[in-house]
C-alpha positions in Angstrom: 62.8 -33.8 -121.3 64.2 -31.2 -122.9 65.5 -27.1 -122.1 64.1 -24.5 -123.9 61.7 -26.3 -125.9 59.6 -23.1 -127.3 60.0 -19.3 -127.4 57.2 -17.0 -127.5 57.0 -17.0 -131.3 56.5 -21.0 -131.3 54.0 -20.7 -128.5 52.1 -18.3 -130.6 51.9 -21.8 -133.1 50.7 -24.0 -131.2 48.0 -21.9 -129.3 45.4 -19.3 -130.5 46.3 -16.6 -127.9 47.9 -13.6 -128.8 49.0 -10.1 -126.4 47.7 -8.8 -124.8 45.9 -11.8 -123.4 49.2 -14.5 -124.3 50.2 -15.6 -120.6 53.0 -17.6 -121.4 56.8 -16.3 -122.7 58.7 -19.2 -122.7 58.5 -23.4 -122.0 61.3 -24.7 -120.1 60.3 -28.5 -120.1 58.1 -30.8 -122.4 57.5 -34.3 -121.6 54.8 -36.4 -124.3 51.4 -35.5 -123.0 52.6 -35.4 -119.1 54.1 -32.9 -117.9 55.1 -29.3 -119.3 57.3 -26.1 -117.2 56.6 -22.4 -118.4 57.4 -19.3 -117.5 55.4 -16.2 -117.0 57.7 -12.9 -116.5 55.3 -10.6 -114.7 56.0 -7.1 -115.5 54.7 -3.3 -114.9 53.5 -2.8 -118.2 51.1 -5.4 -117.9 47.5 -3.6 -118.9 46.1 -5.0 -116.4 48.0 -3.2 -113.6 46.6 -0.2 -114.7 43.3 -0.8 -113.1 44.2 -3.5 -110.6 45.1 -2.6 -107.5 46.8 0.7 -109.2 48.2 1.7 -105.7 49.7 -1.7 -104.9 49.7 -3.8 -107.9 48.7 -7.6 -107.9 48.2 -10.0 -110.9 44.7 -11.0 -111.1 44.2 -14.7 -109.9 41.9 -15.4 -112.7 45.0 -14.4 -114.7 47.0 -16.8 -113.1 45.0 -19.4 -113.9 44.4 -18.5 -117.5 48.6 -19.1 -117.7 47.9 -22.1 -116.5 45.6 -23.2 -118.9 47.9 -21.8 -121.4 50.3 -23.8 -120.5 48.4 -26.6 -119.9 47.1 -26.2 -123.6 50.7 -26.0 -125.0 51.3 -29.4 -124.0 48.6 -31.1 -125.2 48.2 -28.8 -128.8 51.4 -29.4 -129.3 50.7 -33.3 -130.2 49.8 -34.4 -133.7 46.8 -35.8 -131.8 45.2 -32.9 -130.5 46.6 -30.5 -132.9 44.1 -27.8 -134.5 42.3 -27.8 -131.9 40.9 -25.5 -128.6 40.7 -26.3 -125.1 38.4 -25.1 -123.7 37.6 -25.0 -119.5 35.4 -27.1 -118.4 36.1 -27.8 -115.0 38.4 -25.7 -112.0 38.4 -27.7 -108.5 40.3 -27.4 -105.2 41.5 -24.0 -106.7 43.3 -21.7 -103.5 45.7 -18.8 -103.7 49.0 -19.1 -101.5 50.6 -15.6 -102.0 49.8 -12.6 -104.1 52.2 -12.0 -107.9 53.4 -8.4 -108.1 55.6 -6.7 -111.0 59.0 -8.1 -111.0 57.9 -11.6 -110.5 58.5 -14.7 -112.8 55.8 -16.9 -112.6 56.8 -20.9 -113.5 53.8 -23.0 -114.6 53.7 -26.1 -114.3 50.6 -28.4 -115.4 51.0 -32.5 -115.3 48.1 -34.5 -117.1 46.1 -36.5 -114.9 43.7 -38.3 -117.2 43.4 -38.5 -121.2 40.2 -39.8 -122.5 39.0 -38.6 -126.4 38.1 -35.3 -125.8 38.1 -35.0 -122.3 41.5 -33.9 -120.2 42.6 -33.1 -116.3 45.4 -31.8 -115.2 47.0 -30.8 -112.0 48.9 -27.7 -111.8 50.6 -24.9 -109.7 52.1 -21.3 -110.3 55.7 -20.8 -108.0 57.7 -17.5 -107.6 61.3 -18.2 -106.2 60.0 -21.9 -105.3 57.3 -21.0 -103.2 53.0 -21.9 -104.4 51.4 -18.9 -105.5 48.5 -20.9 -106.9 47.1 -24.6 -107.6 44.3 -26.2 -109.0 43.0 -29.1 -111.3 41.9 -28.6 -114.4 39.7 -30.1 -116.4 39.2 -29.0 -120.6 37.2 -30.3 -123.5 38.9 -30.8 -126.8 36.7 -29.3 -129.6 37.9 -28.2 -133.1 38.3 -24.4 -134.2 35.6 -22.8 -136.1 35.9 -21.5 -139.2 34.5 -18.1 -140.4 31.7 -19.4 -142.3 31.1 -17.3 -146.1 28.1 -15.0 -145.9 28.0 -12.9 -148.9 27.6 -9.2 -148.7 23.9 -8.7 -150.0 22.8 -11.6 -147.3 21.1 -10.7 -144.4 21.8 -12.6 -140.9 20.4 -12.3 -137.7 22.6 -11.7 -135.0 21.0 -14.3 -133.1 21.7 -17.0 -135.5 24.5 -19.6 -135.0 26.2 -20.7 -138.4 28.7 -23.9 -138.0 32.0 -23.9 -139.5 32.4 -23.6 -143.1 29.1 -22.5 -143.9 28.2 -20.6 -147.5 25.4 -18.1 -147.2 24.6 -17.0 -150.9 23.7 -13.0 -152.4 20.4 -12.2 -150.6 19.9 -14.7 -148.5 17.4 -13.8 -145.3 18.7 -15.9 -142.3 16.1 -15.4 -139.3 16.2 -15.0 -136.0 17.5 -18.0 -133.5 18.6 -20.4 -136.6 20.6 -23.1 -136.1 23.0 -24.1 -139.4 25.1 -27.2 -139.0 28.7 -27.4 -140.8 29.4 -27.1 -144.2 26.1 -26.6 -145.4 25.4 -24.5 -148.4 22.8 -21.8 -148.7 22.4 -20.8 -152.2 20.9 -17.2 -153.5 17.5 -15.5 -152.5 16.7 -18.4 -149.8 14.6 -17.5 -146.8 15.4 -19.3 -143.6 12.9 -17.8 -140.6 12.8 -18.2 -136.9 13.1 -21.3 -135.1 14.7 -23.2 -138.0 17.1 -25.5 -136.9 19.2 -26.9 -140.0 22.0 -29.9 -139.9 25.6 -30.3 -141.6 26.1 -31.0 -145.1 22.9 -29.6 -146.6 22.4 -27.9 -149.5 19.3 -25.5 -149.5 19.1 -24.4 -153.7 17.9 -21.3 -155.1 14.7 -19.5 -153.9 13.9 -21.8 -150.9 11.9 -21.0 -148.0 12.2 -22.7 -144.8 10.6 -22.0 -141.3 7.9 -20.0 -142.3 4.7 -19.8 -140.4 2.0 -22.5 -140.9 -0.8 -22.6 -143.3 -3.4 -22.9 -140.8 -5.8 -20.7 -139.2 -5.2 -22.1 -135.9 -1.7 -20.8 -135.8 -1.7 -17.7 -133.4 1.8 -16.9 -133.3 3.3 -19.1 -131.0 7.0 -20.5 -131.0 7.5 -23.6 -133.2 9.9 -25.0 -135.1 11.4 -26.6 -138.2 14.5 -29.3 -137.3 16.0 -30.8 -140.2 18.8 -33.7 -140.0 21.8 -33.8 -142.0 23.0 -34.3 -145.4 19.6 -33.2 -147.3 19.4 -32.0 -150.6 16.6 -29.0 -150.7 16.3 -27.9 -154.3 15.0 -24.5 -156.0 11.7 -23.6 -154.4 10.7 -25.6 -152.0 9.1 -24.8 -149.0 9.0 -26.1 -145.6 6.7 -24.4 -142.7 7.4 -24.9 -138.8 4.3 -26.4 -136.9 1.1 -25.5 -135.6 1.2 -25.5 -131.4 3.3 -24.6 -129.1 7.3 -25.9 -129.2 6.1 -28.5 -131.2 8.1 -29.4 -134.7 8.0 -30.3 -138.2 10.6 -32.6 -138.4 12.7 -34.3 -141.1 15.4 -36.4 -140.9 18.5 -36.9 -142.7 19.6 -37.8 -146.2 16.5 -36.5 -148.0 16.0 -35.4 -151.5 13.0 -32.8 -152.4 13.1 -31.4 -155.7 12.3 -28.3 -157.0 8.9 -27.0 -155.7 8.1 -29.7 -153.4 5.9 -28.5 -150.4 5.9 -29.9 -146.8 3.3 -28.3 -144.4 2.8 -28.0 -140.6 3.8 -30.8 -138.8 4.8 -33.1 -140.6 7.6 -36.0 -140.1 9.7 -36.9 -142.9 12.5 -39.8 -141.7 15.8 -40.9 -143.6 16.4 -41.6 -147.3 13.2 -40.0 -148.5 12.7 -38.4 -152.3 10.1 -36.4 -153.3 9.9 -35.7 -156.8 9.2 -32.1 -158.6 5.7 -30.2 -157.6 4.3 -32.8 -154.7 2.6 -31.4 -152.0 2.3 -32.9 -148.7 -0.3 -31.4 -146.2 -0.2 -30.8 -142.6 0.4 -33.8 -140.2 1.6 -36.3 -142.5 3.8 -39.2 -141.5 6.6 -40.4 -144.5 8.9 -43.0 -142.9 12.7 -44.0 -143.8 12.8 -44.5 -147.7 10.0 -43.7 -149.3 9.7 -42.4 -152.7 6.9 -40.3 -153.9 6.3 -39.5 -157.5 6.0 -35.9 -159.3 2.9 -33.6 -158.6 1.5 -35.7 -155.8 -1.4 -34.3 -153.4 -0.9 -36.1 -150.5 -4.2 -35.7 -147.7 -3.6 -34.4 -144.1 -2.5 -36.8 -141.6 -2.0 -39.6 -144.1 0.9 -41.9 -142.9 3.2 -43.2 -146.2 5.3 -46.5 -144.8 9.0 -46.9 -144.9 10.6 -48.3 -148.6 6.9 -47.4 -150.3 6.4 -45.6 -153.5 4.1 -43.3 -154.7 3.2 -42.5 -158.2 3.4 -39.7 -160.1 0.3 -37.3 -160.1 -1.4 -39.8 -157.7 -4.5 -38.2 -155.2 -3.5 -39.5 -151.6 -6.3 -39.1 -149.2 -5.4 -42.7 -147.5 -2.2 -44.4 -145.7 0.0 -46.2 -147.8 1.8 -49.0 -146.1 5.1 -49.8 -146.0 6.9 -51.7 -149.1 3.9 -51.2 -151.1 3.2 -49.6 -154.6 0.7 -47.2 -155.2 -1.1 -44.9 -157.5 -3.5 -43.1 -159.2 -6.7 -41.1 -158.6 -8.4 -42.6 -156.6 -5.1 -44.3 -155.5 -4.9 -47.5 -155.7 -2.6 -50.1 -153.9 -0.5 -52.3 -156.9 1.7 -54.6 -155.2 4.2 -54.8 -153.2 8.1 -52.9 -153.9 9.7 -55.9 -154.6 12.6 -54.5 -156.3 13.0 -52.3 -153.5 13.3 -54.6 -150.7 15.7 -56.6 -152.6 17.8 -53.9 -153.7 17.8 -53.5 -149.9 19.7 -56.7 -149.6 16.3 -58.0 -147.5 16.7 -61.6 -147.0 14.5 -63.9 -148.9 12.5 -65.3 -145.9 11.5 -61.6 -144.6 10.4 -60.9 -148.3 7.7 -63.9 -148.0 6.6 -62.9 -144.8 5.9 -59.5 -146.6 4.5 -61.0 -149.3 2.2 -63.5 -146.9 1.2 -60.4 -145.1 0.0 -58.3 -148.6 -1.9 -61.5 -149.9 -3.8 -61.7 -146.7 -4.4 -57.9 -146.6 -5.3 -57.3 -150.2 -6.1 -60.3 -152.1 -8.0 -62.5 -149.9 -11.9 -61.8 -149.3 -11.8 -60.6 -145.8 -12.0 -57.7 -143.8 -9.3 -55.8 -142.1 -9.5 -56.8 -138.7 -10.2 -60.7 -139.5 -6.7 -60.7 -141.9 -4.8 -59.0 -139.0 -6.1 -61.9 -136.8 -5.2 -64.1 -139.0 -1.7 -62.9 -139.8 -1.4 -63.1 -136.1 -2.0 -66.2 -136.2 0.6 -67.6 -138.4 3.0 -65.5 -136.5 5.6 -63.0 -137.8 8.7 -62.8 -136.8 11.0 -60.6 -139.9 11.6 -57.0 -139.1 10.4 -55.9 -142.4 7.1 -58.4 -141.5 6.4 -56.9 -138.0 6.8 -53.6 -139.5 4.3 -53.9 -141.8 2.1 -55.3 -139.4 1.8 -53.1 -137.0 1.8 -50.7 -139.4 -1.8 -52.3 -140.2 -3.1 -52.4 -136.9 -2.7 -48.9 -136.0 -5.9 -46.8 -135.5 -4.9 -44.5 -138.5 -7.4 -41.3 -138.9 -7.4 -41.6 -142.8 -7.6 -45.3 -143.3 -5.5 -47.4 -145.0 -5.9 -47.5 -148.9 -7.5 -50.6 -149.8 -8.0 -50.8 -153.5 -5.6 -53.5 -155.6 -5.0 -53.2 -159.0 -4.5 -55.9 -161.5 -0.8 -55.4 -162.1 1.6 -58.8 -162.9 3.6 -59.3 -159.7 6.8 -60.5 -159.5 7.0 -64.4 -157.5 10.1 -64.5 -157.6 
């Protein structure tokens, strides 16, 4: 413990407050995250007085408690740990009111910390003129980190209703819609459209002449609120297009660590997962399903409700009116399944035994002369027991509404 530990002009450093609304002159005694002593000298030409009781002057007792916090925030701002950061009230309990504050008081403040945990603090505290309680309470704040003005450039165009995270770049005439949601240091480059309902993670870049959110392609659209919730870390590049969905609150939805290149198209609907790359000019109609890393080639025409399995690849210029399931290769028009994506599932770092249960499952699937149901049975019947290998099963047994493509071609396969 120490005297005098901060003036005004250091309290004005460690907290965001400034007059008139900076409660606290001075701090008389700092102990390491327990227990801090301040001093509030109350004072006619307080703005407050002016409309407060004018006749018979009285500090608010909201006020009181605001020192409180104030004080209470000194302490734990103060620490390397905490420092940079707001707390923010969460929490006021057992809160009463002893005796009123008038002009000519001195307020002292003191806070001790109940409980630390991450982000999450209590604290006890009371107000005292001349030793007796004005005021006590406990106190509870959340820790979060100060926002940052984001960068909107003076030709853009944002909707008051939007919510931009900190550190955000909105680029010349960009349109930002009403009720958007845009995560943390994401970039909007110049002449995007982002329209109502779109929600849009951290660390995304959106490029050039992108449109996001707008309404669905469909004639059974009729207006009603839907969305368009993308993850985090996704790479959007010059003119693609994502629409929200058909039906009301629901969601097209894709996840997070995506690449789609320049004039890509994702429709109504549809659910893109993790690790996904679309390549230049693909479109992919309403309803489709593309699971965790999938690649799909240039200029692709992929078929309503189709389902594309996680770590498959598609083609270039390849006509998809069927599923393609996971790990697989295919192409072509018609498409055709090739073989399996070995090279994918051992760049994976998928263990060797999970690979021949794959590879047991595809044989029985594609190159034995039987239907689908009897190869599911006996697949089954050997038992599977591999992630990667029940995967792909169940993939398989799924009542799909397009089918699943069927067609091998005569491509070399690797047995390694």
């Amino acid at each position: 413990m120490s005297d005098f530990v901060l003036d005004t002009q250091d309290i004005r450093g460690v907290i965001p407050h400034r007059y008139p609304f900076l409660l606290v002159d001075r701090i008389l005694e700092y102990v390491h995250k327990e227990r801090i002593v301040g001093i509030k000298n109350v004072t006619i030409n307080e703005p407050f007085f002016q409309g407060h009781f004018p006749e018979k002057p009285i500090m608010p007792g909201v006020l009181i408690l605001e020192a409180l916090a104030q004080t209470g925030s000194t302490l734990l701002l103060r620490d390397s740990e905490f420092a940079g950061r707001l707390a923010l009230f969460a929490a006021m309990d057992k809160v009463k009111f002893r005796k009123p504050v008038s002009p000519g008081d001195q307020l002292r403040l003191e806070m001790v910390t109940h409980k630390i945990k991450e982000d999450f603090v209590r604290m006890d505290g009371i107000a005292l003129v001349d030793g007796e309680v004005v005021c006590e309470g406990q106190f509870t704040f959340t820790l979060s980190l100060r926002p940052t003005r984001p960068q909107i450039h003076r030709t853009a165009s944002v909707h008051a209703s939007a919510i931009l995270g900190k550190d955000v770049v909105i680029g010349p005439n960009v349109i930002i819609g009403e009720n958007v949601v845009i995560g943390d240091k994401t970039i909007i480059e110049g002449h995007v459209m982002i329209e109502k309902w779109t929600q849009l993670g951290s660390d995304c870049h959106v490029h050039f002449g992108s449109v996001i959110g707008s309404g669905p392609q469909d004639i059974k659209y009729a207006g009603e609120r839907s969305f368009v919730r993308i993850g985090d870390r996704n790479i959007i590049r010059e003119y693609v297009t994502i629409n929200r969905a058909t039906g009301r609150e629901a969601a097209t939805v894709i996840g997070s660590d995506n690449l789609f290149l320049t004039n890509v198209h994702l429709a109504h609907n549809c659910q893109i997962g993790n690790h996904v790359t679309i390549a230049n000019m693909t479109n992919i109609a309403g309803h489709s399903i593309i699971e965790d890393r999938a690649l799909i080639g240039g200029m692709t025409g992929v078929h309503q409700f189709v389902r594309i399995g996680e770590g498959a690849m598609v083609g270039a210029y390849t006509r998809l009116p069927q599923d393609v399931p996971p790990f697989m290769l295919c192409e072509g028009n018609p498409a055709m399944i090739r073989t399996l994506n070995l090279i994918g599932l051992k760049r994976r770092g998928v263990p060797r035994p999970a690979i021949q249960e794959v590879r047991f499952i595809f044989n029985n699937y594609y190159r034995m002369e039987k239907n689908a149901s009897q190869a599911i049975k006996d697949i089954e019947a050997k038992g599977v027991e591999s992630p990667e290998g029940l995967h792909l099963l169940n993939f398989l047994k799924v009542d799909s509404p397009r089918g699943i493509t069927k067609k091998v071609g005569k491509v070399d396969e690797d047995e390694s």
